[in-house]
N, C-alpha and C positions, 0 to 999 in steps of 0.2 A: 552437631553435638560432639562435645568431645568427651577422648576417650578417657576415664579413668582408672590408673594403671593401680591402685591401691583397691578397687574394690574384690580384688578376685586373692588378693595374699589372705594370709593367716597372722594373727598376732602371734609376735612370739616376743616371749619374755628378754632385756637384756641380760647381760651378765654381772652377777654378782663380786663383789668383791671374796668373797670366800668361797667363789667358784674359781675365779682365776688364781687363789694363793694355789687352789690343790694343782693347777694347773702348774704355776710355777716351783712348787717341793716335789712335784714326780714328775721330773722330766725324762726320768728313764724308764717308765712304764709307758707301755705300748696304748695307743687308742683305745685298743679294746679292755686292757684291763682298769681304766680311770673308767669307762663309763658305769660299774656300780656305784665310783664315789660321787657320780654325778649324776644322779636322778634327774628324771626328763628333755634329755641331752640328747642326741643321738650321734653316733657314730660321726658323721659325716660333720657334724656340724663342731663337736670338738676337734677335730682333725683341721677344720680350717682354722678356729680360733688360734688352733696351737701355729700353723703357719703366719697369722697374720700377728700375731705377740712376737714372735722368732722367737718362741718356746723349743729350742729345739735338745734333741739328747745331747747331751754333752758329754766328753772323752773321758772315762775313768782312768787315774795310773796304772791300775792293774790293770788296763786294758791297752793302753799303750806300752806298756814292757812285753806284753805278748806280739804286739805290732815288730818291736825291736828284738825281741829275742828270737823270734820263726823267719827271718828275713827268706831260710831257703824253701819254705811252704808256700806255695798258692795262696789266693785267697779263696779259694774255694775249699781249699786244705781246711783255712784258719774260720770258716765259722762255725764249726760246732767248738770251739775255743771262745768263740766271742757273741756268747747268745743275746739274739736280738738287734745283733750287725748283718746288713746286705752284705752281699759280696760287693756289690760294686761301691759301694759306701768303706769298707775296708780298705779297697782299690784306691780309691780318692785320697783318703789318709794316707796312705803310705805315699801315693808321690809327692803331698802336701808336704809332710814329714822329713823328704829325700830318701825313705827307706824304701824304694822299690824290690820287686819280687826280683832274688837275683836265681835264674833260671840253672840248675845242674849243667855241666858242661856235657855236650853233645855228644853219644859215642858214634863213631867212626861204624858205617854201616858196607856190607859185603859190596863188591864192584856190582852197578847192573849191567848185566849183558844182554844185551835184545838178541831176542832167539828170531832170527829172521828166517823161513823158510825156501827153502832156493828153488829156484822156477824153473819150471818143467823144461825140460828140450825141444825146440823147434819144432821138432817133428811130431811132437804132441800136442800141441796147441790148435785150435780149431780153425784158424784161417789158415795153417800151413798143408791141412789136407784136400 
């Protein structure tokens, strides 16, 4: 008997065309705020759609003149500047861009001196007794 691999799924409805327009006019809105506009949706399931469309956020000017004008901030600095951006997603633009984080110049730190303690005297030591 063989086995069949459809009896055990669930139907689920395709995608509508006026599902995917909202998909495609809010590409800046995060997962979770499209699924009121998408009734019977869930989480997971637009998150793939949106990867497999390459529905993805796209770069606003005023978010790239912040990219360009902090160049000496972190990007750790720069997301509460840029809500809705990862750090490491920031990260990625900027090398994309050529505008990497340019780091403050290093200050010049005290000499270390190791405090070496000096060894007892011969005559102190446990095999010289």
């Amino acid at each position: 008997m063989k086995y069949d691999s459809t009896a055990n799924r669930t139907w689920r409805p395709g995608w509508t065309e006026a599902e995917l327009n909202v998909l495609r006019n809010n590409r800046t809105l995060s997962v979770k705020k499209l699924l009121p506009l998408l009734p019977g949706r869930t989480e997971k399931a637009v998150h793939h759609k949106r990867l497999k469309a390459k529905l993805r956020k796209c770069w606003l000017y005023n978010e790239l003149e912040v990219l360009r004008t902090n160049t000496d901030k972190s990007s750790a600095e720069l997301v509460p500047l840029l809500p809705g951006r990862a750090r490491k997603v920031i990260t990625m633009k900027r090398k994309e861009l050529g505008w990497p984080y340019q780091s403050p110049p290093k200050t010049p730190k005290g000499k270390y001196t190791k405090h070496i303690q000096p060894k007892p005297p011969v005559s102190d030591r446990f095999w010289a007794r």
